[in-house]
Each structure stands twice: as structure tokens, then as C-alpha cells.
C-alpha positions in Angstrom: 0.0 0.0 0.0 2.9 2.3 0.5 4.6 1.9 -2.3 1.4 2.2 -4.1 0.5 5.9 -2.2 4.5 6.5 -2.9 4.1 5.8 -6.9 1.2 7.9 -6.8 2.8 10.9 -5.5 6.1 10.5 -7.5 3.4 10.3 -10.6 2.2 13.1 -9.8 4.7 15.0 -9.3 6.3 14.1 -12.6 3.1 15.0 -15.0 2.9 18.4 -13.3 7.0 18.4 -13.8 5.7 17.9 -17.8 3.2 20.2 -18.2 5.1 22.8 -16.4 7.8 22.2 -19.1 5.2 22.3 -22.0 3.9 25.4 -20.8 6.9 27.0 -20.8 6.1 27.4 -25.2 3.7 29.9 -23.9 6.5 32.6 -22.4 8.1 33.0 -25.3 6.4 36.4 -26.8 7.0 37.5 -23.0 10.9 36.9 -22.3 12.4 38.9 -25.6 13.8 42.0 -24.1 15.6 44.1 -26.8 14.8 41.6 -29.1 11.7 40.2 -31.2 9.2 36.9 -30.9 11.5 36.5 -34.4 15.1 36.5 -33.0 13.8 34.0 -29.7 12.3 31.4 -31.9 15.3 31.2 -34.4 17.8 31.4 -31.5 15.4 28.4 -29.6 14.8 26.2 -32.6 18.6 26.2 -33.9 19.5 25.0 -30.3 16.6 22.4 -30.2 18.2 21.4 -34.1 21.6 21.3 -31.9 20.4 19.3 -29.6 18.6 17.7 -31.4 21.6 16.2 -33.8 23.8 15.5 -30.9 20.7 12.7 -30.1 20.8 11.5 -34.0 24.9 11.2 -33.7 24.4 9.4 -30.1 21.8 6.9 -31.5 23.4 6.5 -34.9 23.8 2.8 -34.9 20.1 2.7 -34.6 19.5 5.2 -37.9 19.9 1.9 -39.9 16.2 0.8 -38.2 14.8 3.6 -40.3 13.8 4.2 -44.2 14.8 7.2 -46.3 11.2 8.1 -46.1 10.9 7.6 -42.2 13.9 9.9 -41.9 12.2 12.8 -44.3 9.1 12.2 -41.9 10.5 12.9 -39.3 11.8 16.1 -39.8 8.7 17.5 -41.4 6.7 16.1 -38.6 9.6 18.5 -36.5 8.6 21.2 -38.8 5.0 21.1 -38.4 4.9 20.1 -34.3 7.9 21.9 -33.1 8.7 24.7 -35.2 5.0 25.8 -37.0 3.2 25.0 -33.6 5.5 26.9 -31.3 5.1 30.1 -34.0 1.4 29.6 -33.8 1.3 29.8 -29.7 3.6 32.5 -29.9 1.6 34.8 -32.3 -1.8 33.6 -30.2 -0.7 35.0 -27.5 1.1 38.2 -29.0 -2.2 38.8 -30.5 -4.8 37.8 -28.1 -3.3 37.6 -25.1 -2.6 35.1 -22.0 -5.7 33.2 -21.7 -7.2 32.9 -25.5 -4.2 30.2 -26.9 -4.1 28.2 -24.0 -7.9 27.8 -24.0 -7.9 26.0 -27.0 -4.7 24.0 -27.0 -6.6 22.6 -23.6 -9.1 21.1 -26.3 -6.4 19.2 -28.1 -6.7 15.6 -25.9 -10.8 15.5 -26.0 -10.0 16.9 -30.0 -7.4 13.8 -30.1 -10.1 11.2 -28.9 -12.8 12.8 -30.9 -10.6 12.4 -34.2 -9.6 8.6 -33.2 -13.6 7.8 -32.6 -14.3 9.6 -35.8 -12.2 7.6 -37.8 -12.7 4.1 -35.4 -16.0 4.8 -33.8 -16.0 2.8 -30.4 -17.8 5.2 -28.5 -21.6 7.0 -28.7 -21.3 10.3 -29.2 -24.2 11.3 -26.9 -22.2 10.0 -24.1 -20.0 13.5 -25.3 -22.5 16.0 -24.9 -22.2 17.3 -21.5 -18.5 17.9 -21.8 -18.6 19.4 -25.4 -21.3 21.8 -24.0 -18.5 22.8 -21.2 -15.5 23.2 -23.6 -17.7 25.2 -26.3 -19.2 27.8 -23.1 -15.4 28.3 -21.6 -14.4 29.0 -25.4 -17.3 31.4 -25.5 -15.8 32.9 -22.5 -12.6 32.8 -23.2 -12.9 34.8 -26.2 -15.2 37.5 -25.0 -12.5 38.0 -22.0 -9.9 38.3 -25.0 -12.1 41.0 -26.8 -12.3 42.9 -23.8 -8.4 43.0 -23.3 -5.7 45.8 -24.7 -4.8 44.8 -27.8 -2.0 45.0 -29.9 -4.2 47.0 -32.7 -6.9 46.6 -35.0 -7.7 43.2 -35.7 -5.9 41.6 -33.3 -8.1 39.7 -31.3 -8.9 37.8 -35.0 -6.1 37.5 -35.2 -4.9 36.3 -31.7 -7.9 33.8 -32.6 -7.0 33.0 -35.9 -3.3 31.5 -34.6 -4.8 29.8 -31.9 -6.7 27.7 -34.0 -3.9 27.1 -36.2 -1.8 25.7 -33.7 -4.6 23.3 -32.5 -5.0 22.4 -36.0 -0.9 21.8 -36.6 -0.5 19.9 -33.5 -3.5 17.4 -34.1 -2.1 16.8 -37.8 1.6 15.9 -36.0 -0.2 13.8 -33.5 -1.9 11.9 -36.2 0.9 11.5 -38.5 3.3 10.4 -35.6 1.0 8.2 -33.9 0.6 6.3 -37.6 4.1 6.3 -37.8 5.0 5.3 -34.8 2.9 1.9 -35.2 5.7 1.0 -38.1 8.7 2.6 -36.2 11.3 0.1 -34.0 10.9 0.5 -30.3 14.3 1.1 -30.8 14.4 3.7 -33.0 12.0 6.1 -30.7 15.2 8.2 -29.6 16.4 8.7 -33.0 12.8 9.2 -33.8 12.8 12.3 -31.5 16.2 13.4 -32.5 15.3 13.3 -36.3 12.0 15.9 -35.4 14.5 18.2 -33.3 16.7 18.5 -35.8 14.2 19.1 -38.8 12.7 21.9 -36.5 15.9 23.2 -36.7 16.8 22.9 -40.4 13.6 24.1 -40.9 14.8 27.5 -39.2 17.6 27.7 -41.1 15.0 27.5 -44.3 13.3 30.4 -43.0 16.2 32.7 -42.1 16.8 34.4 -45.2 13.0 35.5 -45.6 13.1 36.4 -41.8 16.4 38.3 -42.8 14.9 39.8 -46.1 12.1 41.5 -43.8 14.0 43.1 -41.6 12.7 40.9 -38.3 15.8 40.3 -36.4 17.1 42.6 -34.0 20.2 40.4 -33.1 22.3 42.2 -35.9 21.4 45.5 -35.1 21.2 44.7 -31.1 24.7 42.7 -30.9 25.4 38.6 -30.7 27.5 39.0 -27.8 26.6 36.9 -24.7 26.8 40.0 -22.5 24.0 42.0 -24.6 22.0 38.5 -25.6 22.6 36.6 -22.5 18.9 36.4 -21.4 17.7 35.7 -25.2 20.6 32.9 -25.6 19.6 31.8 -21.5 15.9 31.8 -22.4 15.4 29.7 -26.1 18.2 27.1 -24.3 15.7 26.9 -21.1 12.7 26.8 -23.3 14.4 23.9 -26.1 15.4 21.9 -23.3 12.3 21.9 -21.1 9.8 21.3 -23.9 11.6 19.0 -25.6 13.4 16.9 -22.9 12.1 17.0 -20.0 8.5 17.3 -20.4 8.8 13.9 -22.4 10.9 12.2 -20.2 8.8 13.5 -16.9 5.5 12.1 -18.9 6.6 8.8 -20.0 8.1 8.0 -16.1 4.9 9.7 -14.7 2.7 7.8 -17.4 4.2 4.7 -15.9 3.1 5.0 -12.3 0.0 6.8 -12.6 -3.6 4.9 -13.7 -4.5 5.9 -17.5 -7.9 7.7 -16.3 -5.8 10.1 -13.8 -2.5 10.5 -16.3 -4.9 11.8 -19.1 -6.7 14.1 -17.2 -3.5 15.6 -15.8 -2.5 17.1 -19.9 -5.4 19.6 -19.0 -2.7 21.1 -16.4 -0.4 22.3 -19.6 -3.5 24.5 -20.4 -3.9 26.2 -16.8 -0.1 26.6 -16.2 0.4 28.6 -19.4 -2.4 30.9 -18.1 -0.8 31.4 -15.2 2.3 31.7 -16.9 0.8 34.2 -19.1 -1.5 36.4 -16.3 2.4 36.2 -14.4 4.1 37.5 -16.9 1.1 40.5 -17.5 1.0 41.3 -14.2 -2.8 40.8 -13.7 -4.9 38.3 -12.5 -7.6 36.8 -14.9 -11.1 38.4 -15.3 -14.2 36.7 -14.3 -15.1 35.4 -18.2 -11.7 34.1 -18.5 -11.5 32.8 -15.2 -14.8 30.9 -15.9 -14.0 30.3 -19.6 -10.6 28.6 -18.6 -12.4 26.8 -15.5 -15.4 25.1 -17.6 -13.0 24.6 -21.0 -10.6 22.7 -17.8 -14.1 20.8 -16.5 -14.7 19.7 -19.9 -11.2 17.9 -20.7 -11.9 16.0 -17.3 -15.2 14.8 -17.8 -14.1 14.1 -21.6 -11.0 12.5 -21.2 -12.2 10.3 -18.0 -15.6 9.4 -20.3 -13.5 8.5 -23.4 -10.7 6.9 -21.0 -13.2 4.5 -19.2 -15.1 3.7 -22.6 -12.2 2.6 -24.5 -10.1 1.5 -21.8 -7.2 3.3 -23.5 -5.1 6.8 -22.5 -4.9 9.6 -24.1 -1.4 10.3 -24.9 1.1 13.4 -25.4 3.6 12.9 -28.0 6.7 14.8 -27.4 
């Protein structure tokens, strides 16, 4: 019994280690400084494509598990889950502040069942009602707390909304294509695997630093490179690549491991409420009633959702890294 109530709490801890370090995708527009959302990302995603190289060079005797095809894959799938979703939050929250983006990212394990009893129906949609009802009020909410909010300028609360559903969009089509590929991939391959996406994230950068250069976005040449002027931009895309990469997967797969699959799905909703925390933090302000009660019934839906879906199927809802 005690080493039951021990694995509990250890499990615990570790998925609220995990969402902590997902939620730390939502600072971004909010730790820049001198600099822009621009020179943070490419900074962030060329250390994650560092990092994420060093894992392909350490796991290179297991590259030969893996097609030509399953390599290219793998660093689109790094394009479109890392890089494009990341630029989506960021620009969500830029645009329609704290609470807006994490609202509807909190939809994306309910949106992940939904899509996977779409396509494999095992599961009455009735039984869905109650908690689609609670996820569409708090988004309601949500967004008329957002309208109500400074904004950027005209249009941005569209605009703010517009992103958000973007990066809800990009991340189910990575989950989708990863969890497809992943039926077909090695189990030993799966560190390579995540390697190969880091590092596409950050080829993909490199893609997209000439157009970022063209426009005039970066304020690192004008600003200066050197650690004492950069520091905190250098300190800040390191912290951010290593936590949302690393650590949140690690902390979710060992937390995964000692929690039951009802209680560890549920616990993804927590990425949603600590980036609105993050966010109200970083503002200085503590949430209004409508987004307080949009974020608290979107929350109440995921639960009821993920625990009705969980039971039903007898299967977990799980975060890909």
C-alpha cells in the first residue's frame, strides 16, 4: 500500500514536472527583451536542431532501423509540431493575449479522442455531450474575455484567434501522422525518432532565415550577438528547447508509468492552466471573471471528456513529445 501511495505521489509529481515544461512554449512572446518573438524562436529552434543532432549522432547505430522516407518524416513532422506550432502559440498569445491560446490547446486531448472515434467509432457520441457543451461555453468565455483586453491594434483579437486555431490544427495533424508512424517505427528507433523531429525543426529555421532576414525581423544584428548584450535571449530559447523538448517527455513517459490511465490523461489539461498562469504572471494581472470561468469550464470539460473516453475505451490519451 505504501509503495502504491509512494508511486502515486512521485506520478504526480512528474506530470505536473511535464506540463510545467510544455507550458513553458507559452512565455516566449513575453521573455524577448531588446529583441523580437523572431530572433527568440530562431535562437530556440537552432539549439533544439543542436540538440537535437547530438541525439541522432548518439543513437546513430540505430538510424539503420529507419527508411529514407521515415527519416524525411520525421523532420517535417519536426517542422510542423515543433517549429509551426510553437510560431502559432507565440503569435496567439502576442495577439490575443494570455488566456485565448491556452484555451484552445486545452481542447487538443478531448479533439485527439474525438478524431480517433471519428475515424474508429468505439464510442456513442451522446455520451459526449455534457462535456462538449463545457469546452464550447469556456471557449465562449474565453474569447469574449480576449475582446475585452488591450490589444496589440486593430484586428488583433482575430487575429490572436485565428493563430490559436492554427496551432490546434498543426498539432493534431503531428499527432496523427506520428502516432501512424509510430505503429511501423522500431521501439528502438524512438530516440532517434525524436532526434530526427528536433533536428528538422531546426533545419527548418535555417530554411526560413533568409525570408526572416529579407524583412528586416531580427534585431540580433542590429542589437549585438555577444553573450553579455544576448545573454537572457541565448539563457531563455536554451531553457525553453530543453524543457519542452526533454524534460516534459521524459517527466511524462516515467509519470505515465506510475499513474492509472484515467488520472494521467486528465493531468495534460494542467499544460493549459499553467500557461495561463504563466501568461496572467508575466502581465502582471490576474484573470477576469469570463476568463477565469472560460478557462475553469474549458478545464471541467477535458476532465469529464478524457475520463468518459478513458473508461469507454479502456485506452489513454497520450502526449507525444
Amino acid at each position: 500500500m505504501m509503495r502504491v501511495r509512494s508511486n502515486l505521489i512521485v506520478g504526480l509529481a512528474l506530470a505536473v514536472v511535464a506540463t510545467l515544461s510544455w507550458a513553458l512554449n507559452f512565455i516566449a512572446p513575453y521573455v524577448t527583451g531588446a529583441y523580437t518573438i523572431y530572433d527568440l524562436m530562431i535562437v530556440r529552434f537552432l539549439i533544439a536542431g543542436a540538440l537535437g543532432l547530438g541525439v541522432v549522432l548518439l543513437y546513430r547505430a540505430r538510424l539503420r532501423l529507419l527508411r529514407l522516407d521515415q527519416v524525411l518524416l520525421a523532420a517535417g513532422l519536426g517542422v510542423i509540431g515543433y517549429l509551426g506550432y510553437s510560431a502559432c502559440i507565440a503569435a496567439g498569445i502576442i495577439f490575443g493575449g494570455p488566456v485565448l491560446t491556452p484555451a484552445f490547446i486545452g481542447m487538443v486531448p478531448v479533439l485527439l479522442a474525438l478524431l480517433g472515434n471519428a475515424t474508429t467509432k468505439t464510442l456513442q457520441w451522446s455520451k459526449l455531450a455534457i462535456p462538449l457543451v463545457f469546452l464550447t461555453v469556456g471557449l465562449l468565455l474565453s474569447n469574449l474575455g480576449a475582446v475585452h483586453q488591450p490589444v496589440a491594434g486593430q484586428g488583433s483579437w482575430l487575429m490572436g484567434l485565428l493563430f490559436s486555431i492554427g496551432a490546434v490544427i498543426l498539432w493534431l495533424a503531428f499527432s496523427w501522422l506520428n502516432q501512424r508512424a509510430l505503429l511501423k517505427l522500431s521501439p528502438n528507433a524512438s530516440g532517434v525518432w525524436t532526434g530526427l523531429m528536433m533536428a528538422g525543426a531546426g533545419i527548418g529555421t535555417v530554411c526560413l532565415l533568409p525570408a526572416i532576414q529579407a524583412f528586416d525581423l531580427l534585431e540580433l544584428p542590429r542589437v549585438g550577438f555577444s553573450f553579455s548584450v544576448a545573454g537572457h535571449l541565448y539563457l531563455w530559447s536554451f531553457v525553453i528547447a530543453l524543457m519542452s523538448s526533454f524534460v516534459g517527455a521524459w517527466a511524462w513517459n516515467a509519470a505515465s508509468r506510475r499513474l492509472p490511465m484515467v488520472l494521467s490523461g486528465q493531468l495534460i489539461a494542467l499544460e493549459s492552466l499553467f500557461a495561463t498562469l504563466l501568461g496572467l504572471w508575466f502581465h502582471g494581472r490576474l484573470p477576469t471573471l469570463l476568463e477565469m470561468s472560460g478557462l475553469a469550464a474549458v478545464l471541467v470539460g477535458v476532465i469529464m471528456a478524457v475520463r468518459i473516453i478513458l473508461v469507454s475505451r479502456g485506452s489513454t490519451v497520450a502526449r507525444v513529445p
